[in-house]
Each structure stands twice: as structure tokens, then as C-alpha cells.
VOPAGU-2260 file (C-alpha; in pm, 1 decimal, decimal comma):
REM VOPAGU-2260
SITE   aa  ch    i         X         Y         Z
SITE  UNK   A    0    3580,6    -910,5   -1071,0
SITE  UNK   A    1    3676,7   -1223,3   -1258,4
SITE  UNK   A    2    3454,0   -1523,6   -1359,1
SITE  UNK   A    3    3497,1   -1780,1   -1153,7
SITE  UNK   A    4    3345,1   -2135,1   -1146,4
SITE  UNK   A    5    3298,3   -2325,2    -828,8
SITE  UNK   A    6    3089,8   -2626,3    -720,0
SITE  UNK   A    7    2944,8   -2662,3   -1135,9
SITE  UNK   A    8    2864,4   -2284,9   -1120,1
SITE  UNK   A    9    3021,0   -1986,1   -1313,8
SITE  UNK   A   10    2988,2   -1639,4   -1075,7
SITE  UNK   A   11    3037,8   -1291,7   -1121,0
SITE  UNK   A   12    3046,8   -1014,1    -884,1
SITE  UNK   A   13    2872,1    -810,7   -1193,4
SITE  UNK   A   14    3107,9    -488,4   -1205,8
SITE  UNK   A   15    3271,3    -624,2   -1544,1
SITE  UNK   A   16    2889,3    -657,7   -1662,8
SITE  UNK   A   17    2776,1    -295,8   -1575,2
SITE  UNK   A   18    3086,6    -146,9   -1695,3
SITE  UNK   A   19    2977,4     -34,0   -2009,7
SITE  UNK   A   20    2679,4     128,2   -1940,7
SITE  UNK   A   21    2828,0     315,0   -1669,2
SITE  UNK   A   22    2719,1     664,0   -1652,9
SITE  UNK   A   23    2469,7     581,1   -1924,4
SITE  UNK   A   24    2085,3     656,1   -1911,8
SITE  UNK   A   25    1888,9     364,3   -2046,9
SITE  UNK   A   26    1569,9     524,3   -2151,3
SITE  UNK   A   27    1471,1     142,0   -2246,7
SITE  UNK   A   28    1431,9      66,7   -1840,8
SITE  UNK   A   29    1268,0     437,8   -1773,4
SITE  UNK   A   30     995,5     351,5   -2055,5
SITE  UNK   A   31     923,5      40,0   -1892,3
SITE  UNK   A   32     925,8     210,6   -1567,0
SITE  UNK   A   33     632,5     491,1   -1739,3
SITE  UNK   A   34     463,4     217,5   -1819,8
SITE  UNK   A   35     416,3      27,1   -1490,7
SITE  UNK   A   36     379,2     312,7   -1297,0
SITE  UNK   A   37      86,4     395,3   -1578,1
SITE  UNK   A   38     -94,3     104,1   -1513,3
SITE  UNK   A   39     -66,4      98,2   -1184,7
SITE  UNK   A   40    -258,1     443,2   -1148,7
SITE  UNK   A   41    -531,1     347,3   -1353,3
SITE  UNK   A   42    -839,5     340,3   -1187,5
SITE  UNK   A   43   -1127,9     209,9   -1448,6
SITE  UNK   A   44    -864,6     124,2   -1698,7
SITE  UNK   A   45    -737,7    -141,8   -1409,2
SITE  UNK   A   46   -1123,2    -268,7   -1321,1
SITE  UNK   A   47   -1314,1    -299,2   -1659,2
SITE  UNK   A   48    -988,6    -244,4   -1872,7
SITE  UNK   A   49    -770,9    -527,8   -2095,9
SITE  UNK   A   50    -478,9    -433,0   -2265,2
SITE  UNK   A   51    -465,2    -788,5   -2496,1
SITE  UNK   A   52    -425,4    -685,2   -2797,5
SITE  UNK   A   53    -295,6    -808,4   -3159,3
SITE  UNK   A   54    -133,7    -600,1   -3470,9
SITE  UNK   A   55     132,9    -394,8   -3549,2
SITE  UNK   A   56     135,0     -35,1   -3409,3
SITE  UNK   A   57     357,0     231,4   -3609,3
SITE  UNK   A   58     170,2     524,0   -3562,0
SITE  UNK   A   59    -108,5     716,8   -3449,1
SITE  UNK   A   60    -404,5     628,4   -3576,5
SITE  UNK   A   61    -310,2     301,7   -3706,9
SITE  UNK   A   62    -558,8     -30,4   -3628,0
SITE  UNK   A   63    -512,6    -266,9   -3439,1
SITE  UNK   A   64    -751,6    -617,5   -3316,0
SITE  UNK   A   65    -893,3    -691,5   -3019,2
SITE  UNK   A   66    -939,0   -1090,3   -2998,2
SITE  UNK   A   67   -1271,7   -1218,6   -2854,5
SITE  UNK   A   68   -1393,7   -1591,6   -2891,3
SITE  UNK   A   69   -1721,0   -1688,5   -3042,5
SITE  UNK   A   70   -1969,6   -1930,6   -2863,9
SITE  UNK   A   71   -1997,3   -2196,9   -3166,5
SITE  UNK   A   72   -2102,6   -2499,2   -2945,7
SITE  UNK   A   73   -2346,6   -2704,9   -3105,8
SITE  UNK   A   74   -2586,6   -2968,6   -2889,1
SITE  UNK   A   75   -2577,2   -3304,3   -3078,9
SITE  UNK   A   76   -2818,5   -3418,1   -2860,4
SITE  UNK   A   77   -2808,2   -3825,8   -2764,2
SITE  UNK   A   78   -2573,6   -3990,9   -3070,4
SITE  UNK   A   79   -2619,1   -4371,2   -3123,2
SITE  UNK   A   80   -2370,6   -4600,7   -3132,2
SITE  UNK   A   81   -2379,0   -4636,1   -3465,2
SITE  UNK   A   82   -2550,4   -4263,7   -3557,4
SITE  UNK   A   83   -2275,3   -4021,0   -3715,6
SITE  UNK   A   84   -2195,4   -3722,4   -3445,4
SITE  UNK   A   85   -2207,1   -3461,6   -3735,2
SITE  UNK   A   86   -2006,6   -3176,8   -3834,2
SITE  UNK   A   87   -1745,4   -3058,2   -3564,4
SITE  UNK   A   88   -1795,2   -2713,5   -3417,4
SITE  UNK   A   89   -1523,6   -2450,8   -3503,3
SITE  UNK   A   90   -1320,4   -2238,0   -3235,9
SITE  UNK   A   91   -1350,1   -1942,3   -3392,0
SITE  UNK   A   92   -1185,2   -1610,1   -3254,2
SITE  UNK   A   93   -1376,0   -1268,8   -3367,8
SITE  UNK   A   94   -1152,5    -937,4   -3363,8
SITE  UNK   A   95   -1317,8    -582,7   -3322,2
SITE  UNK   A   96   -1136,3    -317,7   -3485,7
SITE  UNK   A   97    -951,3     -36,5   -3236,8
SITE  UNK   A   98    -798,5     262,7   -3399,5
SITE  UNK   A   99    -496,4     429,2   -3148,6
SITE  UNK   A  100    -518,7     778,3   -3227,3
SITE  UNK   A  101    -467,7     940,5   -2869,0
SITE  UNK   A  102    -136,7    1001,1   -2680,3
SITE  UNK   A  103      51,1    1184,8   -2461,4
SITE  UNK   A  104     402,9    1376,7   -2431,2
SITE  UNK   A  105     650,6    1479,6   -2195,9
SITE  UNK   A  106     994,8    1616,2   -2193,1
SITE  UNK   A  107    1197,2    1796,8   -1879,8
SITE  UNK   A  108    1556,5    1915,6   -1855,8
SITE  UNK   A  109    1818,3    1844,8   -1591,7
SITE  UNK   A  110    2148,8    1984,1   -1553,2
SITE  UNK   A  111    2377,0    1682,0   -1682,1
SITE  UNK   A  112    2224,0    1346,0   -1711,3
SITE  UNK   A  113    2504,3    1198,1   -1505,4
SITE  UNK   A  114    2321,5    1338,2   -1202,9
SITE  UNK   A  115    2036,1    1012,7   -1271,3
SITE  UNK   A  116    2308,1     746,7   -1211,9
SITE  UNK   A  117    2319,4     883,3    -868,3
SITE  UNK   A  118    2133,5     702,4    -553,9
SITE  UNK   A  119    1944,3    1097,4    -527,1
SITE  UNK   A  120    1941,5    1070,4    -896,8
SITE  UNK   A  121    1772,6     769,4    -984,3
SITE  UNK   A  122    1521,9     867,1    -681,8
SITE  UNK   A  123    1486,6    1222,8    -842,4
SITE  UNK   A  124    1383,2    1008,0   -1219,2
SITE  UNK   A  125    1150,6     756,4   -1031,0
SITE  UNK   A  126     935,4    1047,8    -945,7
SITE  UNK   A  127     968,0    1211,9   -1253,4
SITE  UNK   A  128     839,2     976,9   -1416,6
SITE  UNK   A  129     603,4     867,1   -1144,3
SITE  UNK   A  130     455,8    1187,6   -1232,1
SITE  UNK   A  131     410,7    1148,6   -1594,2
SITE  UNK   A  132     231,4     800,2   -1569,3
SITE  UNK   A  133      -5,1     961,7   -1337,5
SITE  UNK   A  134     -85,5    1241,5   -1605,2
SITE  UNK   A  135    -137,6     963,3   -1873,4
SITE  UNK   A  136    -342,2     718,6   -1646,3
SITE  UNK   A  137    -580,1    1023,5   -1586,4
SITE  UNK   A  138    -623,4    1038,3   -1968,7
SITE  UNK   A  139    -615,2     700,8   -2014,8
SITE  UNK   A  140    -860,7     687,4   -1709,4
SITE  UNK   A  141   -1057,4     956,9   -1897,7
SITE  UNK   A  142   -1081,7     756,3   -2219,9
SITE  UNK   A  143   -1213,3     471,5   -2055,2
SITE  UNK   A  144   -1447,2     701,4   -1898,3
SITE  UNK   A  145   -1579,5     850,1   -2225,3
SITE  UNK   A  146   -1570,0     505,4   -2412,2
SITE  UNK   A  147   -1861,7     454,3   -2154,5
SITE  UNK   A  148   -2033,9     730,2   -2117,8
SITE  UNK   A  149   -2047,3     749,0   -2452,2
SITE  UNK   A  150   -2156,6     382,1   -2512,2
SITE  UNK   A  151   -2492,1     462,3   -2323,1
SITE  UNK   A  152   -2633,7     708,1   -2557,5
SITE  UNK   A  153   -2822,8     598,3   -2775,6
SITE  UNK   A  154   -2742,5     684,4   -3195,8
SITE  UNK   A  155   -3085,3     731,0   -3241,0
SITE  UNK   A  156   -3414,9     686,6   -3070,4
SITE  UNK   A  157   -3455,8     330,0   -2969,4
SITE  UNK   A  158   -3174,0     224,5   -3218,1
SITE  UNK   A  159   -3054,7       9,9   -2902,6
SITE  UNK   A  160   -2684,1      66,4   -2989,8
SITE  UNK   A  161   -2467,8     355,4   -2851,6
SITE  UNK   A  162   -2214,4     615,5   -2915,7
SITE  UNK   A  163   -1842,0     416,7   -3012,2
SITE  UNK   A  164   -1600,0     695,4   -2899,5
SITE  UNK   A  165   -1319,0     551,3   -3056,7
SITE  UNK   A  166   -1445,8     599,6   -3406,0
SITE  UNK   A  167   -1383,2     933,4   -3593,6
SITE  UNK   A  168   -1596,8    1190,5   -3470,8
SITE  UNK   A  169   -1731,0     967,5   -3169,9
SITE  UNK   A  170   -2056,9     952,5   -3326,8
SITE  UNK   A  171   -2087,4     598,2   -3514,2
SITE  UNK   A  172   -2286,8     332,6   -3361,3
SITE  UNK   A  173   -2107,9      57,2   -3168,7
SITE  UNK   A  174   -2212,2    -295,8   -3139,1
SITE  UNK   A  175   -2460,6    -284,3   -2882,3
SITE  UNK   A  176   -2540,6     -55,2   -2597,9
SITE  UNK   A  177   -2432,6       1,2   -2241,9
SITE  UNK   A  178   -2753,2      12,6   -2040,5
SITE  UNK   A  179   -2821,0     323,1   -1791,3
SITE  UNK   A  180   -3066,7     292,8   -1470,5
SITE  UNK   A  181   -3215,9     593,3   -1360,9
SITE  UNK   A  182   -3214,4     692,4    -973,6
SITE  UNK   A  183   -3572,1     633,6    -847,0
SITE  UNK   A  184   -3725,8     783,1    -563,5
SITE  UNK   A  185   -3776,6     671,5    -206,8
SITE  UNK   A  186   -3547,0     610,5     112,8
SITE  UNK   A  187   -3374,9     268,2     -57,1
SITE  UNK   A  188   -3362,2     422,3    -394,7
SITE  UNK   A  189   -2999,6     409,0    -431,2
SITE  UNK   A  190   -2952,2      41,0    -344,5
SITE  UNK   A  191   -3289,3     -29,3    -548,0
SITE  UNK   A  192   -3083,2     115,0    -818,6
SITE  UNK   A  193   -2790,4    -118,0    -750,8
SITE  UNK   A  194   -3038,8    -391,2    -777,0
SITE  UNK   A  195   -3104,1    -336,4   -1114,0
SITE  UNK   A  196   -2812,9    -295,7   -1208,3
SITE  UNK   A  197   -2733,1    -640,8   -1168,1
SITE  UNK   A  198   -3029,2    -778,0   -1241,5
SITE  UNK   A  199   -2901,2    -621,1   -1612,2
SITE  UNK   A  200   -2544,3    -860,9   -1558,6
SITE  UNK   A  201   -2697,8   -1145,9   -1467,7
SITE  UNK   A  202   -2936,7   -1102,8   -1770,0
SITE  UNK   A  203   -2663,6   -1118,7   -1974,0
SITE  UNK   A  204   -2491,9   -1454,3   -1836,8
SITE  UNK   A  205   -2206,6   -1161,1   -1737,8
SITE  UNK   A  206   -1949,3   -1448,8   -1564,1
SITE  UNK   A  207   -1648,8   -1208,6   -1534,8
SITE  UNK   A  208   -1505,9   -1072,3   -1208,4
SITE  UNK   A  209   -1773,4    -741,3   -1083,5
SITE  UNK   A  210   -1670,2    -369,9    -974,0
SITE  UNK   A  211   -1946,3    -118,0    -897,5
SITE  UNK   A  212   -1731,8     183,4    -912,8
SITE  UNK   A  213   -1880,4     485,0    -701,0
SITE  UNK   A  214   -1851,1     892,0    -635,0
SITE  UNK   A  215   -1772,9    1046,2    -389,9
SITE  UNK   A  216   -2066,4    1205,5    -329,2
SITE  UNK   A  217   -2246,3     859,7    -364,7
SITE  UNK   A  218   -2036,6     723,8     -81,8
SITE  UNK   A  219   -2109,1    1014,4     173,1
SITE  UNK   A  220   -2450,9     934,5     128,4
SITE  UNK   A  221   -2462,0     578,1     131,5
SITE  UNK   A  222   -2207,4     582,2     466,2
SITE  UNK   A  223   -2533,4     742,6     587,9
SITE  UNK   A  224   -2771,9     490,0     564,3
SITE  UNK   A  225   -2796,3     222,5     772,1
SITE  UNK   A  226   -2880,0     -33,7     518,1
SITE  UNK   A  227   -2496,5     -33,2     414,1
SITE  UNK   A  228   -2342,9      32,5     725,8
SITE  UNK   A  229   -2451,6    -273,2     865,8
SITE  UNK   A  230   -2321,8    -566,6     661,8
SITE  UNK   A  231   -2677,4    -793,0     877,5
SITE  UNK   A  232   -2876,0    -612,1     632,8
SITE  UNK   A  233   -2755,0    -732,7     266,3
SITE  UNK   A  234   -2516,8    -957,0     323,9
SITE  UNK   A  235   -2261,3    -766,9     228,9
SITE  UNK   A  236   -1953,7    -695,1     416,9
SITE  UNK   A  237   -1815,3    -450,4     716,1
SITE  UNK   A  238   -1687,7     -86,0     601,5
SITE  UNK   A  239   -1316,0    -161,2     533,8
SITE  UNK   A  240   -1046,4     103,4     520,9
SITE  UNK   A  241    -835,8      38,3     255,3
SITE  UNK   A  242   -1030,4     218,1      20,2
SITE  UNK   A  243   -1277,2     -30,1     -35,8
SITE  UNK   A  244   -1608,0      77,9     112,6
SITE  UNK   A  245   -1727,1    -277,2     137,3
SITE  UNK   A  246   -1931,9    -510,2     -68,9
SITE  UNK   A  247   -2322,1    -467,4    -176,2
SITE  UNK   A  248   -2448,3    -819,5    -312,2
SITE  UNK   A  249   -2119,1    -977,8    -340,4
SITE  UNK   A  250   -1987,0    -719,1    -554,5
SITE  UNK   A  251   -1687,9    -507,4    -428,7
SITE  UNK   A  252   -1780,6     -93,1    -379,3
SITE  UNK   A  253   -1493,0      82,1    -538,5
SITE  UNK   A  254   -1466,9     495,1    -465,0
SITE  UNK   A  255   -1339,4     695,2    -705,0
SITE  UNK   A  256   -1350,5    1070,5    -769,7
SITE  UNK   A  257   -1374,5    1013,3   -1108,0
SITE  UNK   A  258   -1713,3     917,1   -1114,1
SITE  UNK   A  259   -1997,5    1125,0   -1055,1
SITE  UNK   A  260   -2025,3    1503,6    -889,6
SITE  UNK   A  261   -1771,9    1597,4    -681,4
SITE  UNK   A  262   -1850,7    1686,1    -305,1
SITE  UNK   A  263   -1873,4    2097,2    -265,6
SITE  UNK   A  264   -1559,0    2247,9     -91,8
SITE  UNK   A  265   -1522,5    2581,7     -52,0
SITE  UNK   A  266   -1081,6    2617,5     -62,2
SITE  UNK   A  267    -890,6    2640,4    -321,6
SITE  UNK   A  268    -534,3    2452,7    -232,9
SITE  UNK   A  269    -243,8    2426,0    -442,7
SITE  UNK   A  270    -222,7    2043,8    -377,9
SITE  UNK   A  271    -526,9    1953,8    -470,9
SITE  UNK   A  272    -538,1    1573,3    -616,4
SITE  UNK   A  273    -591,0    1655,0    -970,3
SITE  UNK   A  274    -883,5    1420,6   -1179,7
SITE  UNK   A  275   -1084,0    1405,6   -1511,8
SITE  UNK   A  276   -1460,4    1494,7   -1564,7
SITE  UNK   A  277   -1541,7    1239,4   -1830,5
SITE  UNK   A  278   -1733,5    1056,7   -1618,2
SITE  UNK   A  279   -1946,5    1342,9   -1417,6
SITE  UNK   A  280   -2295,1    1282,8   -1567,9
SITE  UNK   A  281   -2320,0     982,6   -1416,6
SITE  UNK   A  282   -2299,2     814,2   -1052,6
SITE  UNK   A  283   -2225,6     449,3   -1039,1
SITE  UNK   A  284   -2045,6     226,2   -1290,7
SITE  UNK   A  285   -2114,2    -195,3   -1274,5
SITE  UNK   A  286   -1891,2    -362,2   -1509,3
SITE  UNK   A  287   -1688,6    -648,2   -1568,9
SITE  UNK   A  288   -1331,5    -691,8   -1577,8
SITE  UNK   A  289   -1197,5    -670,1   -1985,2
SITE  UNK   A  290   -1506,5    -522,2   -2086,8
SITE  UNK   A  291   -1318,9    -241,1   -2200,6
SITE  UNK   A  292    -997,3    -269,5   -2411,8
SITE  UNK   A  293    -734,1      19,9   -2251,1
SITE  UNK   A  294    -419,9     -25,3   -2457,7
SITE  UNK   A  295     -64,1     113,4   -2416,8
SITE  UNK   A  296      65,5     -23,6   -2760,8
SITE  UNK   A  297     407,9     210,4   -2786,5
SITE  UNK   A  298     620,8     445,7   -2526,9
SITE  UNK   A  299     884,6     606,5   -2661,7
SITE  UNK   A  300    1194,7     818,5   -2406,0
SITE  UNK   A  301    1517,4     915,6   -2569,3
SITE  UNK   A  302    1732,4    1190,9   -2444,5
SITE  UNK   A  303    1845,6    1525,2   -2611,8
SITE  UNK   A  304    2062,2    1816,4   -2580,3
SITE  UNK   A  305    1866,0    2126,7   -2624,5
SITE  UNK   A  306    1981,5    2395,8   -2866,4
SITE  UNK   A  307    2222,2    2711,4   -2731,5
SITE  UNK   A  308    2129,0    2556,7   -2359,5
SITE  UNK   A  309    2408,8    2323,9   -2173,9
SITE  UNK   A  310    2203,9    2069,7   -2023,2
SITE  UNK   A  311    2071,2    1768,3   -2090,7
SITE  UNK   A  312    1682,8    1682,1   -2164,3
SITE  UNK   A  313    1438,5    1393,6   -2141,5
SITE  UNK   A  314    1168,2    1333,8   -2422,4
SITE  UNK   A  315     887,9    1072,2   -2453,2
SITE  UNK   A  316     539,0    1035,9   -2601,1
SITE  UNK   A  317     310,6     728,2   -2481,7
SITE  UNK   A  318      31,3     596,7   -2725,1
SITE  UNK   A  319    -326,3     480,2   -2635,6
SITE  UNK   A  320    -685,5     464,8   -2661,6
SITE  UNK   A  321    -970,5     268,5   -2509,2
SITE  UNK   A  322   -1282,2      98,2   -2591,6
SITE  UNK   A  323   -1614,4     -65,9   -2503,8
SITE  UNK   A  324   -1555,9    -437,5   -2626,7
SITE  UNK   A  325   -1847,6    -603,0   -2465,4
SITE  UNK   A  326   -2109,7    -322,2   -2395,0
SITE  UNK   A  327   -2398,2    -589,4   -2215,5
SITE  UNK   A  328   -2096,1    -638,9   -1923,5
SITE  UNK   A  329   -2132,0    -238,6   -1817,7
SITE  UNK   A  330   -2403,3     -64,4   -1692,3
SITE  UNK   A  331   -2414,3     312,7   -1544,8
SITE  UNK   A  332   -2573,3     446,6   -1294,7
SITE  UNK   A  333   -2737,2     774,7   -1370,2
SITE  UNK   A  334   -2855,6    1066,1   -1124,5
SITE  UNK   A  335   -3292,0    1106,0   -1098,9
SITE  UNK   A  336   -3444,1    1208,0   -1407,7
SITE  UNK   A  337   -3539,3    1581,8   -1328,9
């Protein structure tokens, strides 16, 4: 169809636009497509994660920043009229080092690629690679997880700064700690142990939106107790059902089976929802929103034609890593010290 320019406006039916990529795969639009999908299946990488980041990324293991501001305000106190204000305070923005060294990769064959450009086609690739990006959000999710985890052990004996898993070996000390509360004993334990929790936010002015991630086996037993059921109790709100279990204090109840023991079945079943462990030694995470960095800085998807085979193949390779940026904005929950 033919340009055509009516009332001030040029139209186009768009067949003389999409004629020369007919019949083509565009892995550009699929990568973007991984991508989404990723983040969309994130579950701690979408509550506590940001993916701002600044640098070049070329390869694994290359650096790149993570951009945080500095509080530089200075009180001047009450100026005269005449008095001189002073020196000006600085906005100064602070960058902690991130090293992506962690990926995934995929590849799958079809018989011709011309069978994507098809309406079954392009619904056959859209799960494809639905399933991919739910493979690399679980190790994304996992990362996150770890990052932590990890970030609430202590280097040494009241060295008050934890584990940074994204340094070589996992081992080196990070720039602060992520502080752990113990399950106590006694029938309001658990929500005593939510308490202090926050107290541990608000002691660190923590202003950012709140998730207190759960288990599932932390849910089945809070669903129990009739302090959370009914919302008269803490203030909190109703038992919703779109995942949410409610609110405790304000702050929304997230379950995830990431988090925590899982609840004992006896089956096996070849459908099974497939998770990570990363994050089984402890029950309840309380963070902020960007208090983690989760960063997807390169996909790449090309096509291929395998060797002595005559069909077509998919390849791709995602690149990411994660890490605690602001450690005093997360706090775990841990099971009862034996």
C-alpha cells in the first residue's frame, strides 16, 4: 500500500514497511522479549532489587558502578544579614564497585525458522522463551538470595561487616552488615520477631518502600494464629488472595517458596514448580526496595544452523549478578537458635 497524505497526515497501511523483514527472525525483539519476561519473574530481584547501573559491560567479569548519593548537607545555622553563609555543600554521587561474572545460556532447535513467523509460531517462541527467563530469574532470584544471606555473616567475630558474595571467593568483607533476628520463644514469638525487625529499619532512617518476604512454611503457621487473621488485632489488613497474605504493621507480607524450609510433601510429580535453595537457612526477609543491585547488563540471541543437521537453531547467553548496596535497609529473619 502506497503513502498517502490526507487532512496534513502521511499514512501507510505498513505492508511496504514489513516487507523486508518478511520471513526474518529478529533475535533483537526475542532478546528484549527474554528480558521482560526475566524481570517479570523475579521475585526478590523485583522487591529489594535495582537494576540502575553505569559502565561499559563487554564481558564477564568486567566492573561496572552502582551510583548512590551522599548526604553532604551542612546546617548553617541562623546567617545574618550581613554574616557570610559559608562554603556551599557539594552533591556528591558515591559508586560501589559490582563485578558481572555470572550468566546463563540457552540454545534449542526447530525444524526451519520460518515456522516462528507463524501466528502458532510466534506463540510456540513466546513460550520458549518464557521458559528461559524463568530459568534465569530463578538464578538471578538465587543471587539475590545469596548476596543476602551471605551479607549476614559476619567476616569475623564482631567485625560488624558481612560476607560480599559478589567478590572473588565470596569471602571479603562488604560495607556493613545485614542484621539477623533470632526466633524467640513464646505463643507471639513470630510477630515479636517481626517487631524487631523493624524496629532495626526504622533505626536506620530506612525511608524506602518495605517487603517482608515470607516461607511457606512461615505462612501456614502464621494463617494459624489469630493475631494475623484478624486485621482488629495489629492494624494490619484482611487475608487477600492475590498472593499477598496481607499486611503486618503497614508493611506488605509477600510468600515466596524461596525463602525458608519448604512444607513436607510426600509425592513426587513431574510438574512440580521448580525453585532455588539459596535462601533456606533463613525464614523472613525485611528489606527495602533498591537495596540490592540485580543487573541484566547484556543478552545476547542469534540464530545458527547446526553442523550435518537440516534445521535451524536458537542461541543466547544472558549476563548478571547481584548485590547488597545498602546492607542497614535488609534484615533476615532466622529460625530459633537450637
Amino acid at each position: 500500500m502506497a503513502t498517502t497524505f490526507t487532512n496534513g497526515l502521511y499514512k501507510d497501511g505498513g505492508a511496504r514497511l514489513t516487507n523486508g523483514t518478511a520471513g526474518v527472525f529478529v533475535p533483537e525483539v526475542w532478546s528484549a522479549q527474554l528480558l521482560t519476561d526475566t524481570e517479570d519473574q523475579l521475585v526478590l530481584g523485583n522487591l529489594f532489587g535495582t537494576s540502575t547501573y553505569e559502565g561499559e559491560f563487554k564481558r564477564e567479569g568486567d566492573v561496572i558502578r552502582i551510583p548512590h548519593f551522599r548526604d553532604t548537607v551542612v546546617d548553617k545555622g541562623v546567617v545574618p544579614a550581613y554574616g557570610s553563609i559559608g562554603t556551599a555543600d557539594k552533591a556528591e554521587l558515591e559508586y560501589i564497585k559490582m563485578q558481572v561474572a555470572k550468566g546463563s545460556s540457552f540454545h534449542f532447535e526447530v525444524d526451519s525458522l520460518h515456522q516462528l513467523q507463524t501466528k502458532q509460531g510466534v506463540d510456540l517462541m513466546s513460550e520458549l522463551v518464557r521458559q528461559r527467563a524463568r530459568k534465569t530469574a530463578l538464578a538471578l532470584d538465587a543471587l539475590v538470595a545469596t548476596a543476602i544471606v551471605q551479607g549476614s555473616i559476619e567476616t569475623a567475630a564482631a567485625s560488624g561487616l558481612g560476607k560480599d558474595a559478589n567478590s572473588d571467593g565470596g569471602t571479603a568483607a562488604l560495607h556493613g552488615l545485614v542484621e539477623s533476628v533470632a526466633l524467640g520463644t513464646g505463643a507471639t514469638a513470630r510477630y515479636n520477631q517481626i517487631v524487631d525487625m523493624l524496629a532495626l529499619l526504622d533505626d536506620a532512617n530506612s525511608e524506602g518502600e518495605r517487603f517482608l518476604v515470607i516461607g511457606t512454611s512461615v505462612r501456614s503457621e502464621i494463617l494459624k494464629m489469630k493475631e494475623f487473621i484478624d486485621a482488629s488485632h495489629w492494624g494490619g489488613t484482611p487475608i487477600m488472595v492475590n498472593g499477598f497474605v496481607g499486611s503486618v504493621l503497614g508493611v506488605p507480607v509477600v510468600v515466596s517458596n524461596t525463602v525458608g524450609a519448604r512444607v513436607a510433601r510426600k509425592g513426587k510429580q513431574a510438574l512440580f514448580g521448580q525453585t532455588h535453595t539459596a535462601a533456606t537457612s533463613v525464614d523472613m526477609i525485611l528489606g527495602t526496595r533498591g537495596s540490592v543491585a540485580a543487573v541484566i547488563p547484556n543478552i545476547d540471541m542469534d540464530t545458527y544452523k547446526p553442523e550435518a543437521k537440516f534445521t535451524d537453531a536458537v542461541k543466547a547467553r544472558v549476563h548478571y549478578d547481584a548485590k547488597v548496596i545498602a546492607p542497614a535497609e535488609i534484615v533476615v529473619g532466622t529460625p530459633a537458635t537450637p
